[in-house]
C-alpha positions as CSV (number, residue, x, y, z in Angstrom):
1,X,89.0,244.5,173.0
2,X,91.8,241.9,172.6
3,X,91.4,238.8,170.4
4,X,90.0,236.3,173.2
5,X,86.9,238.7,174.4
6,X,85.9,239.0,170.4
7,X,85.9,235.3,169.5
8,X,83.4,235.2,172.6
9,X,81.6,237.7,171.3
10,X,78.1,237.0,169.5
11,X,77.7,238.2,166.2
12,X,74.1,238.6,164.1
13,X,74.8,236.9,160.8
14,X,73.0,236.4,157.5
15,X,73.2,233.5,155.0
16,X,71.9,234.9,151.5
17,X,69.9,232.7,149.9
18,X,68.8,232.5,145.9
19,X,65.0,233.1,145.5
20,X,63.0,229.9,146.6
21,X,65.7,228.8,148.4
22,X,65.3,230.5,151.9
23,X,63.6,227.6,153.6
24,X,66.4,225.1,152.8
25,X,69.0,227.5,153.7
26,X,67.3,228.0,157.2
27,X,67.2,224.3,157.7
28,X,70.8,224.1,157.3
29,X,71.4,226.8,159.5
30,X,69.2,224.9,161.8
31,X,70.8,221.6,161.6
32,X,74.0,223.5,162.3
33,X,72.2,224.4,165.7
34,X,71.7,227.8,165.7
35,X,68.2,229.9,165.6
36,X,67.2,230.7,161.7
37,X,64.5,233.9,160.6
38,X,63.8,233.8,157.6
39,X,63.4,236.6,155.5
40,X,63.3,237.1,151.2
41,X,66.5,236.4,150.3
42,X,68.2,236.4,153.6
43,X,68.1,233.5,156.7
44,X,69.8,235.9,160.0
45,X,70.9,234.0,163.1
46,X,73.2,234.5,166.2
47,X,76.8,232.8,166.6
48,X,80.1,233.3,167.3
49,X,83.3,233.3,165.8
50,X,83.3,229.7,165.5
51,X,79.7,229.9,163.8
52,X,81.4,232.2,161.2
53,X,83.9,229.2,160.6
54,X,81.6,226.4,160.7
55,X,78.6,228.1,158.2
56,X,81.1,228.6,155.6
57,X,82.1,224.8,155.6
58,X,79.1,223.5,155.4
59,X,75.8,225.6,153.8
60,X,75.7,223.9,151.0
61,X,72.8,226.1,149.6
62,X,73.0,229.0,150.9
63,X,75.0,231.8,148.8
64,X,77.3,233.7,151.5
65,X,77.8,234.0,155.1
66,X,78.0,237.7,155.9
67,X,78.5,239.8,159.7
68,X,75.7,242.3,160.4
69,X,77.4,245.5,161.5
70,X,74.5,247.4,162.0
71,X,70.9,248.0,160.9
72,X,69.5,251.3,161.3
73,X,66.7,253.9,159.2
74,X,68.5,256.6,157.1
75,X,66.8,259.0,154.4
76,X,69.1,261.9,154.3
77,X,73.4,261.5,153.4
78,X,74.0,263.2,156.5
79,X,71.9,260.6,158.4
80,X,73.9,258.1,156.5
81,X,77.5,259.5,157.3
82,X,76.7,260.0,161.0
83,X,74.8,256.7,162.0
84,X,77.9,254.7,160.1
85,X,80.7,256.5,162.1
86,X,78.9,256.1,164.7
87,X,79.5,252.6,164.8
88,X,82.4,250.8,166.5
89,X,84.0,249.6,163.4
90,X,87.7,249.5,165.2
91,X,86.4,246.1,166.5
92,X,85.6,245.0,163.2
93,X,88.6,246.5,161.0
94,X,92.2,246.4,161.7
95,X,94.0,249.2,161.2
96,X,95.9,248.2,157.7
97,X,92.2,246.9,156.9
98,X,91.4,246.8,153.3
99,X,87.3,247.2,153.2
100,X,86.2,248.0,148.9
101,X,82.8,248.8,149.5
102,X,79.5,247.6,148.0
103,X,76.2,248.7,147.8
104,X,72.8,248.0,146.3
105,X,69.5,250.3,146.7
106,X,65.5,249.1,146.6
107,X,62.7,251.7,146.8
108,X,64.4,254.3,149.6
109,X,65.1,257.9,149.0
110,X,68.7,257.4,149.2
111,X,68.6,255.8,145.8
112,X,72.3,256.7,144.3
113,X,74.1,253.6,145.1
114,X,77.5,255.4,144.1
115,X,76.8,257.7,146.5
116,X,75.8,255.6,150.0
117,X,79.2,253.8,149.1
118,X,81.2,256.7,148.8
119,X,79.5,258.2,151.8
120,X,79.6,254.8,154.2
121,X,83.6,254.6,152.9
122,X,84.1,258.0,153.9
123,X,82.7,257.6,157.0
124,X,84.4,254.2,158.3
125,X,87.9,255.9,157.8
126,X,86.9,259.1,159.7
127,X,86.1,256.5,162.2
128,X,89.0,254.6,162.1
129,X,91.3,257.3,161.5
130,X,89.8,258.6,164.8
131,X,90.3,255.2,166.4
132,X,94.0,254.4,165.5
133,X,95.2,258.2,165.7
134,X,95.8,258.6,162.3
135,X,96.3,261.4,160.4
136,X,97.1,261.4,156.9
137,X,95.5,258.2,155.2
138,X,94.9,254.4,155.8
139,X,97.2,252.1,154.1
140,X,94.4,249.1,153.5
141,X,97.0,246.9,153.0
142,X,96.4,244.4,155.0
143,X,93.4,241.5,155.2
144,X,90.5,242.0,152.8
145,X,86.8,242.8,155.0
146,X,83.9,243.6,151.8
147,X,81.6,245.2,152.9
148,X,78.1,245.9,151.9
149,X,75.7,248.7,152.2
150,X,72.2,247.6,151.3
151,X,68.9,250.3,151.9
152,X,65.8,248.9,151.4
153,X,62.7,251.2,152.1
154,X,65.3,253.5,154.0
155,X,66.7,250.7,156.1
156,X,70.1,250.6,155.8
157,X,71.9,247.0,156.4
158,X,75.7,247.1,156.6
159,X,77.7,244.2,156.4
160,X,80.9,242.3,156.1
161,X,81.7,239.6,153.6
162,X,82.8,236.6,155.3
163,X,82.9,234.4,152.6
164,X,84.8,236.1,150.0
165,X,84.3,233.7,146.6
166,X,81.0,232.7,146.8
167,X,80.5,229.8,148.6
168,X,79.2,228.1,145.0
169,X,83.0,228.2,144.0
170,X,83.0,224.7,146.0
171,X,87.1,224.2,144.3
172,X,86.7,221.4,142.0
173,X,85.2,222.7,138.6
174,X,88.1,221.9,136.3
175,X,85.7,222.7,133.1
176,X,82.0,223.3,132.1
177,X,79.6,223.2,129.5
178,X,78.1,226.8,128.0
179,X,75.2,227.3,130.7
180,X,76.6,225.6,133.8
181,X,74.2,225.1,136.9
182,X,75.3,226.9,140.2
183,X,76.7,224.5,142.7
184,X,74.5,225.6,145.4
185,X,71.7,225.3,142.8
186,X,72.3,221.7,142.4
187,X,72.9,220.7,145.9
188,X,69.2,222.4,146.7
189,X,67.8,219.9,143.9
190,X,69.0,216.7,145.8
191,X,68.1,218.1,149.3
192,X,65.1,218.6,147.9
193,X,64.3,215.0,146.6
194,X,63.6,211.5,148.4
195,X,67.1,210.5,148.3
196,X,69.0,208.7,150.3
197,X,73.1,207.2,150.3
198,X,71.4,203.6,150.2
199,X,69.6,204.0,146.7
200,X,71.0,204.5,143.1
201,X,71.0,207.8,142.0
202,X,70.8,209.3,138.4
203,X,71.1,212.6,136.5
204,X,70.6,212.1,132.8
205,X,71.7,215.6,131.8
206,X,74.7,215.3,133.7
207,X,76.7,217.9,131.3
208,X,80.1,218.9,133.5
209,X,78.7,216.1,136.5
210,X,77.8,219.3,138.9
211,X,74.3,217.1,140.3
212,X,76.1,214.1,140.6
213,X,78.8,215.4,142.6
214,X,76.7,217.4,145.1
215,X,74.9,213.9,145.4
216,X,78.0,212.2,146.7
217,X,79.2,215.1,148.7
218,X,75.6,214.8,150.2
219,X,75.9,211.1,150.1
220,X,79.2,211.0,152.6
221,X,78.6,213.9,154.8
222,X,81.3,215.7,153.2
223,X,81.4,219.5,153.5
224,X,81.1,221.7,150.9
225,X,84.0,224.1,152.0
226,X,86.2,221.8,152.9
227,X,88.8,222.3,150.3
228,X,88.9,226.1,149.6
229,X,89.8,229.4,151.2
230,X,87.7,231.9,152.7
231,X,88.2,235.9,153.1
232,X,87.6,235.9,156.8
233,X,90.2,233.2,157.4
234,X,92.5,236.2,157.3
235,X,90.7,238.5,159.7
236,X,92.5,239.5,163.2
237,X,89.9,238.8,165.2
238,X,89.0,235.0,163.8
239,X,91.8,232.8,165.7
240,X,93.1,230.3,163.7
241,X,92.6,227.5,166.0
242,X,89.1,228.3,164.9
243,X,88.8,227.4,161.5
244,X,91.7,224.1,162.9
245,X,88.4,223.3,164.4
246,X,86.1,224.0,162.2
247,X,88.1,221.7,159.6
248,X,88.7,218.9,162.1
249,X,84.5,218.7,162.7
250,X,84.1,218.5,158.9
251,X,86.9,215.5,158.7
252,X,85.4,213.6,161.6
253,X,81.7,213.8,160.3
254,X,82.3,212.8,156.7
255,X,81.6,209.5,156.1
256,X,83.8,208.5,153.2
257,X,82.9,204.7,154.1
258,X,79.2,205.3,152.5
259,X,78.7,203.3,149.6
260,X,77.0,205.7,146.4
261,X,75.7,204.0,143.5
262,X,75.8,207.3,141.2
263,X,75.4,207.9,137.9
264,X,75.5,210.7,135.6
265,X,74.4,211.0,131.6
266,X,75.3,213.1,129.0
267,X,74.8,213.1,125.2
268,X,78.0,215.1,124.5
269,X,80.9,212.9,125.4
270,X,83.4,216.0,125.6
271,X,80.6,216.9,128.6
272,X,81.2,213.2,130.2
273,X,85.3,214.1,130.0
274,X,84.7,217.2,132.0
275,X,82.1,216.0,134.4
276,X,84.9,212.8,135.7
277,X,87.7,215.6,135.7
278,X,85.8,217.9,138.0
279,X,85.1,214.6,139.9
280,X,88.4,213.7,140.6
281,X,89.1,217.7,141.6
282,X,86.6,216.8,144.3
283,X,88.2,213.6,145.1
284,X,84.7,211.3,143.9
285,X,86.2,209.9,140.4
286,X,86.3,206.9,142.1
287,X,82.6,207.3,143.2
288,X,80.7,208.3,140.5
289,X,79.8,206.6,137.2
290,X,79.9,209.0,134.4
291,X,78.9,208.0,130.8
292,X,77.6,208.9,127.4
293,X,74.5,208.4,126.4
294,X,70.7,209.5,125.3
295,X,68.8,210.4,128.4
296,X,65.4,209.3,126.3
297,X,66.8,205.6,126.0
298,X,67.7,205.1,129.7
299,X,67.1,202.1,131.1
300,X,67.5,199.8,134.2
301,X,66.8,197.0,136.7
302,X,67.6,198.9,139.5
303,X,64.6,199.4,141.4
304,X,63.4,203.0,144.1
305,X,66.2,205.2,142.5
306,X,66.2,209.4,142.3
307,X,66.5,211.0,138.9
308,X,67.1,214.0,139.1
309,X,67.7,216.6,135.7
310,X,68.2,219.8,134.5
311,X,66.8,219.6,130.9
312,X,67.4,222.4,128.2
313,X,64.4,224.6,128.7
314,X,64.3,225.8,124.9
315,X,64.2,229.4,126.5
316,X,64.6,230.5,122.3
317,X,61.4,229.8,120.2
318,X,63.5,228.3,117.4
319,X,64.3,225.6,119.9
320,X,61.5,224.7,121.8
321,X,59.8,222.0,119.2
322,X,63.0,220.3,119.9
323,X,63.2,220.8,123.2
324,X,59.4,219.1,123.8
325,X,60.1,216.4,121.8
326,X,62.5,215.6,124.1
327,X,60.3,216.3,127.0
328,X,57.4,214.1,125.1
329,X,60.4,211.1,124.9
330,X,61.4,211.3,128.9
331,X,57.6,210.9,129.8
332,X,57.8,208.1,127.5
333,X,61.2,206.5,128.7
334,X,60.5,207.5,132.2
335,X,57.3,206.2,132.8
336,X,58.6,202.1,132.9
337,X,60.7,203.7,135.7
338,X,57.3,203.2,138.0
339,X,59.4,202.6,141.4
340,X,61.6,205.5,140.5
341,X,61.2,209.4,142.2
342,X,62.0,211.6,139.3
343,X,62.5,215.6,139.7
344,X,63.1,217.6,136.7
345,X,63.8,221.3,136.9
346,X,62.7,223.5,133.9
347,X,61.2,227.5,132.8
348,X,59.3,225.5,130.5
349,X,55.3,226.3,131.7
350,X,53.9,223.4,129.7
351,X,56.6,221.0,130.5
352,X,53.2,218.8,132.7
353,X,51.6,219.1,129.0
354,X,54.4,217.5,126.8
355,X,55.8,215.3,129.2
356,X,52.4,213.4,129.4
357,X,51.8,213.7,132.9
358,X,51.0,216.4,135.9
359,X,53.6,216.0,138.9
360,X,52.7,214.8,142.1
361,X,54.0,218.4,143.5
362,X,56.1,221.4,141.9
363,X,57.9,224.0,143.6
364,X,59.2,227.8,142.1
365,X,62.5,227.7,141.9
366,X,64.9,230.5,139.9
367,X,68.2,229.2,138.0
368,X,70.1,232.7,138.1
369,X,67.7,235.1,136.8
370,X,65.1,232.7,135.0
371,X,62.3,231.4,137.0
372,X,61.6,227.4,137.0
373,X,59.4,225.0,138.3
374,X,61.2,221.9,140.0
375,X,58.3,218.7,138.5
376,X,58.4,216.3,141.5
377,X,57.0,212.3,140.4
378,X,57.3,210.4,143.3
379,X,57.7,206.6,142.4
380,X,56.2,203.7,144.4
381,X,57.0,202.8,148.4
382,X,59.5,200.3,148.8
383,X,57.9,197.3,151.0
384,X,58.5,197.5,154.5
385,X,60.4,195.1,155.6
386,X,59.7,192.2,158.8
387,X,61.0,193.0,161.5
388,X,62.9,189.9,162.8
Protein backbone atom coordinates (compact mmCIF):
# COMPACT_ATOMS: atom_id res chain seq x y z
CA UNK A 1 0.00 0.00 0.00
CA UNK A 2 1.98 3.15 -1.15
CA UNK A 3 1.57 6.46 0.59
CA UNK A 4 -1.45 7.95 -1.51
CA UNK A 5 -3.98 4.77 -1.07
CA UNK A 6 -3.27 5.14 3.00
CA UNK A 7 -3.91 8.83 3.47
CA UNK A 8 -7.33 7.79 1.70
CA UNK A 9 -7.71 5.26 3.99
CA UNK A 10 -10.26 5.54 6.95
CA UNK A 11 -8.99 5.11 10.22
CA UNK A 12 -11.30 4.39 13.68
CA UNK A 13 -9.79 6.85 16.18
CA UNK A 14 -10.25 7.63 19.85
CA UNK A 15 -9.92 11.03 21.68
CA UNK A 16 -9.28 10.17 25.59
CA UNK A 17 -11.04 12.18 27.65
CA UNK A 18 -10.53 12.93 31.62
CA UNK A 19 -13.53 11.71 33.75
CA UNK A 20 -16.60 14.07 33.25
CA UNK A 21 -15.30 15.25 30.38
CA UNK A 22 -16.50 12.82 27.62
CA UNK A 23 -19.51 14.93 26.44
CA UNK A 24 -17.40 18.01 25.70
CA UNK A 25 -14.77 16.11 24.08
CA UNK A 26 -17.48 14.53 21.74
CA UNK A 27 -18.83 17.88 20.86
CA UNK A 28 -15.57 18.92 19.74
CA UNK A 29 -15.14 16.05 17.69
CA UNK A 30 -18.48 16.90 16.44
CA UNK A 31 -17.93 20.46 15.59
CA UNK A 32 -14.87 19.15 13.72
CA UNK A 33 -17.56 17.18 11.63
CA UNK A 34 -17.02 13.82 12.20
CA UNK A 35 -19.43 11.10 13.96
CA UNK A 36 -18.65 10.95 17.98
CA UNK A 37 -19.66 7.57 20.49
CA UNK A 38 -19.13 8.18 23.50
CA UNK A 39 -17.88 5.83 25.85
CA UNK A 40 -16.07 6.28 29.79
CA UNK A 41 -13.15 7.81 29.16
CA UNK A 42 -12.99 7.49 25.49
CA UNK A 43 -15.08 9.57 22.40
CA UNK A 44 -14.15 6.94 18.92
CA UNK A 45 -14.91 8.32 15.52
CA UNK A 46 -13.95 7.62 11.81
CA UNK A 47 -11.51 9.97 9.74
CA UNK A 48 -8.70 10.00 7.66
CA UNK A 49 -5.37 11.03 7.66
CA UNK A 50 -6.24 14.44 7.58
CA UNK A 51 -8.71 13.92 10.62
CA UNK A 52 -5.51 12.65 12.50
CA UNK A 53 -3.90 16.15 11.67
CA UNK A 54 -6.79 18.35 12.22
CA UNK A 55 -7.99 16.59 15.92
CA UNK A 56 -4.60 17.17 17.30
CA UNK A 57 -4.78 21.02 16.44
CA UNK A 58 -7.73 21.65 17.72
CA UNK A 59 -9.36 19.31 20.82
CA UNK A 60 -8.92 21.56 23.18
CA UNK A 61 -10.25 19.12 25.96
CA UNK A 62 -9.77 16.15 24.93
CA UNK A 63 -6.45 14.34 26.37
CA UNK A 64 -4.94 12.46 23.08
CA UNK A 65 -5.81 11.44 19.75
CA UNK A 66 -4.89 7.83 19.32
CA UNK A 67 -5.39 5.11 15.88
CA UNK A 68 -7.36 1.95 16.79
CA UNK A 69 -5.37 -0.97 15.36
CA UNK A 70 -7.66 -3.48 16.33
CA UNK A 71 -10.13 -4.62 18.91
CA UNK A 72 -10.67 -8.14 19.54
CA UNK A 73 -11.49 -10.72 22.89
CA UNK A 74 -8.36 -12.44 24.26
CA UNK A 75 -8.15 -14.53 27.68
CA UNK A 76 -5.29 -16.76 27.17
CA UNK A 77 -1.24 -15.37 26.05
CA UNK A 78 -1.42 -17.51 23.13
CA UNK A 79 -4.76 -15.87 22.16
CA UNK A 80 -3.00 -12.59 22.74
CA UNK A 81 0.23 -13.34 20.57
CA UNK A 82 -1.70 -14.86 17.67
CA UNK A 83 -4.74 -12.32 17.26
CA UNK A 84 -1.81 -9.31 17.42
CA UNK A 85 0.33 -10.84 14.62
CA UNK A 86 -2.30 -11.46 13.00
CA UNK A 87 -2.80 -8.01 12.21
CA UNK A 88 -1.45 -5.99 9.29
CA UNK A 89 0.76 -3.89 11.23
CA UNK A 90 3.32 -3.40 8.07
CA UNK A 91 0.70 -0.68 7.03
CA UNK A 92 0.97 0.90 10.31
CA UNK A 93 4.92 0.58 11.13
CA UNK A 94 7.78 1.23 8.87
CA UNK A 95 10.32 -0.93 8.90
CA UNK A 96 13.09 1.23 11.05
CA UNK A 97 9.75 1.84 13.25
CA UNK A 98 10.39 2.54 16.80
CA UNK A 99 7.03 1.29 18.72
CA UNK A 100 7.89 1.24 23.12
CA UNK A 101 4.94 -0.41 24.19
CA UNK A 102 2.29 0.39 26.72
CA UNK A 103 -0.25 -1.34 28.54
CA UNK A 104 -2.80 -1.05 31.23
CA UNK A 105 -5.26 -4.06 32.52
CA UNK A 106 -9.00 -3.75 34.22
CA UNK A 107 -10.84 -6.85 35.53
CA UNK A 108 -9.71 -9.50 32.61
CA UNK A 109 -7.82 -12.72 33.13
CA UNK A 110 -4.94 -11.48 31.38
CA UNK A 111 -4.13 -9.29 34.29
CA UNK A 112 -0.03 -8.96 34.20
CA UNK A 113 0.37 -5.84 32.36
CA UNK A 114 4.20 -6.62 31.97
CA UNK A 115 3.39 -9.53 30.36
CA UNK A 116 0.52 -8.44 27.46
CA UNK A 117 3.32 -5.80 26.64
CA UNK A 118 6.04 -8.13 26.27
CA UNK A 119 3.80 -10.54 24.45
CA UNK A 120 1.99 -7.80 21.97
CA UNK A 121 5.94 -6.50 21.37
CA UNK A 122 6.96 -9.88 20.62
CA UNK A 123 4.41 -10.44 18.44
CA UNK A 124 4.42 -7.04 16.13
CA UNK A 125 8.23 -7.88 15.29
CA UNK A 126 7.47 -11.56 14.33
CA UNK A 127 5.12 -9.78 12.19
CA UNK A 128 7.16 -7.30 10.82
CA UNK A 129 10.14 -9.29 10.68
CA UNK A 130 7.88 -11.53 8.45
CA UNK A 131 6.73 -8.53 6.45
CA UNK A 132 10.11 -6.84 5.59
CA UNK A 133 12.16 -10.17 5.25
CA UNK A 134 14.15 -9.77 8.13
CA UNK A 135 16.07 -11.88 9.95
CA UNK A 136 18.13 -10.96 12.70
CA UNK A 137 16.50 -7.86 14.54
CA UNK A 138 14.69 -4.50 13.88
CA UNK A 139 16.66 -1.45 14.18
CA UNK A 140 13.63 0.90 15.59
CA UNK A 141 15.48 3.72 14.72
CA UNK A 142 13.49 5.53 12.84
CA UNK A 143 10.00 7.65 13.71
CA UNK A 144 8.47 7.00 17.12
CA UNK A 145 4.59 5.04 16.83
CA UNK A 146 3.54 4.36 21.09
CA UNK A 147 1.49 2.05 21.22
CA UNK A 148 -0.91 0.88 23.74
CA UNK A 149 -2.34 -2.40 24.71
CA UNK A 150 -5.36 -1.85 26.97
CA UNK A 151 -7.78 -5.28 28.10
CA UNK A 152 -10.68 -4.47 29.81
CA UNK A 153 -12.97 -7.49 30.75
CA UNK A 154 -10.88 -9.50 28.12
CA UNK A 155 -11.17 -7.00 25.38
CA UNK A 156 -8.14 -6.15 24.16
CA UNK A 157 -7.81 -2.41 22.44
CA UNK A 158 -4.53 -1.82 20.63
CA UNK A 159 -3.56 1.47 19.69
CA UNK A 160 -1.12 3.98 18.30
CA UNK A 161 -0.23 7.23 19.95
CA UNK A 162 -0.78 10.02 17.63
CA UNK A 163 -0.22 12.68 19.76
CA UNK A 164 2.90 12.06 21.50
CA UNK A 165 3.06 14.96 24.47
CA UNK A 166 -0.13 15.16 25.58
CA UNK A 167 -2.09 17.40 23.96
CA UNK A 168 -2.30 19.52 27.58
CA UNK A 169 1.42 20.48 26.76
CA UNK A 170 -0.29 23.36 24.64
CA UNK A 171 3.81 25.08 24.31
CA UNK A 172 3.57 28.22 26.24
CA UNK A 173 3.91 27.38 30.12
CA UNK A 174 7.09 29.22 30.83
CA UNK A 175 6.46 28.67 34.83
CA UNK A 176 3.83 27.49 37.39
CA UNK A 177 2.71 27.64 40.76
CA UNK A 178 2.98 24.21 43.13
CA UNK A 179 -0.52 22.56 41.93
CA UNK A 180 -0.92 23.77 38.41
CA UNK A 181 -4.44 23.10 36.62
CA UNK A 182 -4.25 20.89 33.38
CA UNK A 183 -4.60 22.93 30.26
CA UNK A 184 -7.32 20.85 28.98
CA UNK A 185 -8.83 21.13 32.43
CA UNK A 186 -9.10 24.75 32.16
CA UNK A 187 -10.28 25.07 28.68
CA UNK A 188 -13.35 22.56 29.68
CA UNK A 189 -14.15 25.17 32.56
CA UNK A 190 -14.77 28.15 30.01
CA UNK A 191 -16.57 25.85 27.37
CA UNK A 192 -18.53 25.01 30.00
CA UNK A 193 -19.70 28.59 31.06
CA UNK A 194 -22.04 31.31 29.41
CA UNK A 195 -19.14 33.08 27.92
CA UNK A 196 -18.75 34.74 25.10
CA UNK A 197 -15.60 37.04 23.23
CA UNK A 198 -18.08 40.11 23.67
CA UNK A 199 -18.21 40.14 27.53
CA UNK A 200 -15.43 40.73 30.22
CA UNK A 201 -14.04 37.82 31.63
CA UNK A 202 -12.43 37.17 35.00
CA UNK A 203 -10.45 34.49 36.97
CA UNK A 204 -9.66 35.62 40.46
CA UNK A 205 -7.31 32.73 41.28
CA UNK A 206 -5.46 33.26 38.18
CA UNK A 207 -2.11 31.72 39.79
CA UNK A 208 0.31 30.97 36.46
CA UNK A 209 -2.77 32.69 34.07
CA UNK A 210 -3.71 29.00 32.65
CA UNK A 211 -7.87 30.00 32.66
CA UNK A 212 -7.24 33.18 31.25
CA UNK A 213 -5.35 32.11 28.50
CA UNK A 214 -7.56 29.18 27.40
CA UNK A 215 -10.22 32.13 27.53
CA UNK A 216 -8.49 34.09 24.82
CA UNK A 217 -7.36 31.22 22.83
CA UNK A 218 -11.21 30.34 22.98
CA UNK A 219 -11.98 33.97 22.52
CA UNK A 220 -10.03 34.28 18.90
CA UNK A 221 -10.64 30.86 17.46
CA UNK A 222 -7.21 30.10 17.92
CA UNK A 223 -6.08 26.36 17.99
CA UNK A 224 -4.76 24.83 20.72
CA UNK A 225 -1.91 22.85 18.71
CA UNK A 226 -0.99 25.32 16.73
CA UNK A 227 2.36 26.01 17.99
CA UNK A 228 3.85 22.56 19.04
CA UNK A 229 4.93 19.19 17.52
CA UNK A 230 3.21 16.07 17.37
CA UNK A 231 4.64 12.30 17.25
CA UNK A 232 2.68 11.39 14.16
CA UNK A 233 4.01 14.38 12.23
CA UNK A 234 6.82 11.98 11.60
CA UNK A 235 5.01 8.95 10.49
CA UNK A 236 5.46 7.60 6.71
CA UNK A 237 2.23 7.32 6.00
CA UNK A 238 0.90 11.00 7.16
CA UNK A 239 2.02 13.31 4.00
CA UNK A 240 3.25 16.35 5.02
CA UNK A 241 1.12 18.45 2.81
CA UNK A 242 -1.29 17.24 5.44
CA UNK A 243 -0.48 18.73 8.56
CA UNK A 244 0.58 22.13 5.63
CA UNK A 245 -3.14 21.89 5.70
CA UNK A 246 -4.11 21.21 8.74
CA UNK A 247 -1.99 24.42 9.96
CA UNK A 248 -3.19 26.69 7.11
CA UNK A 249 -7.20 25.89 8.40
CA UNK A 250 -6.16 26.76 11.93
CA UNK A 251 -4.45 30.29 10.58
CA UNK A 252 -7.44 31.11 8.41
CA UNK A 253 -10.09 30.46 11.22
CA UNK A 254 -8.42 32.34 14.04
CA UNK A 255 -9.74 35.46 14.55
CA UNK A 256 -6.97 37.50 16.13
CA UNK A 257 -9.21 40.69 15.35
CA UNK A 258 -11.64 39.69 18.41
CA UNK A 259 -11.49 42.08 20.95
CA UNK A 260 -11.08 40.17 24.86
CA UNK A 261 -11.57 42.08 27.81
CA UNK A 262 -9.71 39.52 30.22
CA UNK A 263 -8.57 39.56 33.32
CA UNK A 264 -6.76 37.39 35.68
CA UNK A 265 -6.16 37.75 39.75
CA UNK A 266 -3.72 36.48 41.97
CA UNK A 267 -2.72 37.18 45.59
CA UNK A 268 0.97 36.10 45.04
CA UNK A 269 2.52 38.62 42.73
CA UNK A 270 5.52 36.13 41.77
CA UNK A 271 2.09 34.05 40.44
CA UNK A 272 1.00 37.38 38.29
CA UNK A 273 4.92 37.44 36.87
CA UNK A 274 4.52 33.90 35.59
CA UNK A 275 0.91 33.99 34.49
CA UNK A 276 1.97 37.37 31.81
CA UNK A 277 5.22 35.27 30.92
CA UNK A 278 3.36 32.16 29.88
CA UNK A 279 1.02 34.77 28.15
CA UNK A 280 3.43 36.19 25.97
CA UNK A 281 4.79 32.27 25.22
CA UNK A 282 1.29 32.06 23.79
CA UNK A 283 1.49 35.28 21.97
CA UNK A 284 -1.79 36.97 24.37
CA UNK A 285 0.51 39.43 26.68
CA UNK A 286 -0.91 41.86 24.83
CA UNK A 287 -4.55 40.53 25.44
CA UNK A 288 -4.84 39.72 28.85
CA UNK A 289 -4.77 41.85 31.99
CA UNK A 290 -2.95 40.19 34.64
CA UNK A 291 -2.76 41.68 38.26
CA UNK A 292 -2.27 41.29 41.91
CA UNK A 293 -4.77 41.32 44.15
CA UNK A 294 -7.39 39.71 46.86
CA UNK A 295 -9.97 37.85 44.98
CA UNK A 296 -12.44 38.58 48.27
CA UNK A 297 -12.11 42.45 47.46
CA UNK A 298 -12.95 42.37 43.75
CA UNK A 299 -14.88 44.82 42.47
CA UNK A 300 -16.31 46.41 39.25
CA UNK A 301 -18.69 48.38 37.01
CA UNK A 302 -18.54 46.12 34.37
CA UNK A 303 -21.79 44.60 33.94
CA UNK A 304 -22.90 40.39 32.42
CA UNK A 305 -19.15 39.25 32.93
CA UNK A 306 -17.97 35.22 33.52
CA UNK A 307 -15.88 34.49 36.62
CA UNK A 308 -14.57 31.69 36.53
CA UNK A 309 -12.04 30.05 39.55
CA UNK A 310 -10.19 27.43 40.80
CA UNK A 311 -10.04 28.04 44.61
CA UNK A 312 -7.68 26.09 47.06
CA UNK A 313 -9.92 23.25 48.13
CA UNK A 314 -8.24 22.89 51.72
CA UNK A 315 -7.86 19.09 50.72
CA UNK A 316 -5.67 19.10 54.43
CA UNK A 317 -7.83 19.48 57.61
CA UNK A 318 -5.36 21.99 59.04
CA UNK A 319 -6.32 24.22 56.20
CA UNK A 320 -9.80 24.08 55.54
CA UNK A 321 -11.04 26.83 58.35
CA UNK A 322 -8.99 28.99 56.18
CA UNK A 323 -9.94 27.86 53.15
CA UNK A 324 -14.02 28.53 54.05
CA UNK A 325 -13.38 31.69 55.29
CA UNK A 326 -12.38 32.42 52.11
CA UNK A 327 -15.21 30.71 50.52
CA UNK A 328 -17.67 32.59 53.27
CA UNK A 329 -15.82 36.12 51.81
CA UNK A 330 -16.41 35.25 47.89
CA UNK A 331 -20.21 34.67 48.61
CA UNK A 332 -19.90 37.92 50.30
CA UNK A 333 -17.89 39.87 47.58
CA UNK A 334 -19.55 37.98 44.81
CA UNK A 335 -22.99 38.42 45.54
CA UNK A 336 -23.00 42.55 44.43
CA UNK A 337 -21.83 40.92 41.19
CA UNK A 338 -25.77 40.21 40.59
CA UNK A 339 -25.51 40.41 36.57
CA UNK A 340 -22.34 38.32 36.68
CA UNK A 341 -22.32 34.19 35.78
CA UNK A 342 -19.85 32.83 38.32
CA UNK A 343 -18.41 29.08 38.15
CA UNK A 344 -16.14 27.97 40.81
CA UNK A 345 -14.58 24.54 40.73
CA UNK A 346 -13.83 22.86 44.06
CA UNK A 347 -13.53 18.97 46.15
CA UNK A 348 -14.89 20.94 48.81
CA UNK A 349 -18.60 19.09 49.54
CA UNK A 350 -19.84 21.99 51.63
CA UNK A 351 -18.46 24.71 49.50
CA UNK A 352 -22.99 25.59 48.81
CA UNK A 353 -22.89 25.77 52.82
CA UNK A 354 -20.00 28.29 53.38
CA UNK A 355 -20.36 30.21 50.38
CA UNK A 356 -23.89 31.32 51.47
CA UNK A 357 -25.74 30.07 48.63
CA UNK A 358 -26.78 26.74 46.55
CA UNK A 359 -25.81 27.03 42.70
CA UNK A 360 -28.16 27.30 40.07
CA UNK A 361 -26.57 23.85 38.71
CA UNK A 362 -23.27 21.76 39.50
CA UNK A 363 -21.61 19.31 37.52
CA UNK A 364 -18.76 16.26 38.72
CA UNK A 365 -15.83 17.11 37.46
CA UNK A 366 -12.18 15.36 38.54
CA UNK A 367 -8.93 17.70 38.66
CA UNK A 368 -6.27 14.71 38.09
CA UNK A 369 -7.22 12.20 40.54
CA UNK A 370 -9.55 14.36 43.07
CA UNK A 371 -13.06 14.53 42.30
CA UNK A 372 -14.89 18.25 42.21
CA UNK A 373 -17.97 19.82 41.75
CA UNK A 374 -17.91 22.78 39.13
CA UNK A 375 -20.79 25.47 41.37
CA UNK A 376 -22.54 27.20 38.34
CA UNK A 377 -24.41 30.92 39.52
CA UNK A 378 -25.89 32.18 36.56
CA UNK A 379 -26.26 36.12 36.83
CA UNK A 380 -29.13 38.06 35.38
CA UNK A 381 -30.22 38.28 31.36
CA UNK A 382 -28.87 41.15 29.66
CA UNK A 383 -32.03 43.12 28.05
CA UNK A 384 -32.75 42.30 24.67
CA UNK A 385 -32.22 44.73 22.60
CA UNK A 386 -34.90 46.71 19.79
CA UNK A 387 -34.62 45.62 16.83
CA UNK A 388 -34.30 48.70 14.58
Amino acid sequence: MNRNEKRLSMYTLIATAAMGLEAIVAKEVKDLGYEPRTENGKVYFEGDALAIARCNMWLRTADRVKVVVAEFYAKTFDELFEKTKALRWEDYLPKDASFPVQGKSVKSTLFSVSDCQAIVKKAIVERLKSAYHVEAWLAETGARFPLEVAILKDKVTLTIDASGAGLHKRGYRTGQGEAPLKETLAAALVKLTNWHPDKPFMDPFAGSGTIPIEAALIGQNIAPGFNREFVSEQWNWIDERVWDEARIEAEDKANYDQPLDIEGLDIDPNMAGIAKANAFEAGLGDLIQFRTGDATAFQTDKEYGVIVGNPPYGERLSDRPGVEKLYADLGYAFKKLDTWSIYILTSHEEFEEVYGRPATKKRKLFNGFIRCDYYQYWGKRPPRREAD
